[in-house]
N, C-alpha and C positions, 0 to 999 in steps of 0.2 A: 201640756204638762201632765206627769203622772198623779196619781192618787195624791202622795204623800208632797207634793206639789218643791219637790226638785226637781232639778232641770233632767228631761227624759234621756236615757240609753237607750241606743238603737245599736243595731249589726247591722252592715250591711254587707248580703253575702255578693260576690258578685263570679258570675262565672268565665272563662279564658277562653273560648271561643269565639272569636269577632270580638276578641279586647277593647279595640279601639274603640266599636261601637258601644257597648256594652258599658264601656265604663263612663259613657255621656250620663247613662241614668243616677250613677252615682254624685257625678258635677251638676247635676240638675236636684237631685233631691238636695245634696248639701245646700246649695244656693238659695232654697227655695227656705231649709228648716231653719237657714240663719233668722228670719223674719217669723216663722210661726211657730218654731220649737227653739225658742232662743236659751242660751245656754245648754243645748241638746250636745251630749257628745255622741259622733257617727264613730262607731272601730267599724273597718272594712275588714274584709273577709274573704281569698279567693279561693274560688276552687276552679278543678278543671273544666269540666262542663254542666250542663243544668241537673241533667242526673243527680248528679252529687247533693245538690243543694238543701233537700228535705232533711238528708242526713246531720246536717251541718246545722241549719238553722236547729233542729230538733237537740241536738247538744246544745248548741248557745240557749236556747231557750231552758231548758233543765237546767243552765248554769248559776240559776236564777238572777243574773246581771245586767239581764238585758230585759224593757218595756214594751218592744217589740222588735220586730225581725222583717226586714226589707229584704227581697233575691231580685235577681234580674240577670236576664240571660238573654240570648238571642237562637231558638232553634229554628234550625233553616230547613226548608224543602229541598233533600239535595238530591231529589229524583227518585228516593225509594221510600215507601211507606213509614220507615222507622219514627218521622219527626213527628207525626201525629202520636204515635207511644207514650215518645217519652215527653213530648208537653204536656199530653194530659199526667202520666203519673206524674211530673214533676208539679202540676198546681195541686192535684191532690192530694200528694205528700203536703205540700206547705200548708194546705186549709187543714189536715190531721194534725200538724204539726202547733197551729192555734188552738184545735178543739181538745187534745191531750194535753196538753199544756199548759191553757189559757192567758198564753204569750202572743198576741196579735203577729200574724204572718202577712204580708204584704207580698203583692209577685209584681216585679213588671218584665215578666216572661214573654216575647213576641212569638208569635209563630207563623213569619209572613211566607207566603205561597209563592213569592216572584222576587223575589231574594237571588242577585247573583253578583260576585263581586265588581261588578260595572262602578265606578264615579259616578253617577248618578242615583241610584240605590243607596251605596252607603252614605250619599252626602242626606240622601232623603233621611234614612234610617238611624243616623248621628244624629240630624234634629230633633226626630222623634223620640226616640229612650231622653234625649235632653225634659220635653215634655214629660212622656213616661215619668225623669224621675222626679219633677217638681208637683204632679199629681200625686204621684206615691206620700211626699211629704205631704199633702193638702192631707191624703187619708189618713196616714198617720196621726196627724194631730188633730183630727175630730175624734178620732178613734178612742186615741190618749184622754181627752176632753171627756170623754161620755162614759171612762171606768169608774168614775166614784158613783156613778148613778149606778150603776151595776152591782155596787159591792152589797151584801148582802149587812143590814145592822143590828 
């Protein structure tokens, strides 16, 4: 719960590349905040790819309406150096995105190396963002839990 000890607003961003998969972390963190963030309202949020996502959270965040801010993406190794870029800018965006703000950012941004659309892979990598996003909620609400120790009196 937040400070003010109403039930917490989340965003969560999510991004449209490997949809399917990606949107597991969403039915995983909902699943999980019904039992630890009860009464939590989740508004989802897409965008096109992880890129985008700092921008986005960083609006919601400034909107001042949201407690914190969840992304989750899935960037693939598709044979050229780019995914390592933009995973790392896109977690740095989101952790600037907390420290300017002071609106908790959350990533469950994968960036697996042996990623290739096989049935076997993605049945692995739907279970996992599943986990991915029922950890995310774990984090979330310890996160949420430990702002009134924070606030300055």
């Amino acid at each position: 719960m937040n400070q003010s000890l109403k039930p917490a607003r989340i965003a969560f961003v999510k991004a449209r590349w490997h949809a399917e998969i990606v949107d597991q972390a969403h039915e995983g963190f909902v699943a999980e905040a019904k039992t630890l963030l009860p009464g939590a309202v989740i508004d989802a949020y897409e965008v096109p790819g992880a890129f985008e996502m700092p921008l986005v959270a960083k609006k919601l965040a400034q909107s001042g309406r949201y407690d914190a801010i969840v992304a989750a993406a899935l960037v693939v190794d598709g044979g050229i150096y780019r995914h390592d870029f933009v995973a790392g800018a896109v977690v740095t965006g989101l952790m600037n995105v907390g420290l300017e703000t002071g609106v908790p950012c959350f990533s469950v941004s994968l960036t697996p190396h042996n990623f290739q659309p096989v049935e076997s892979l993605i049945a692995y990598y739907t279970a996992h963002f599943v986990k991915k996003g029922a950890e995310a909620a774990h984090a979330v609400q310890q996160i949420l839990a430990l702002q009134p120790q924070l606030v300055a009196k």
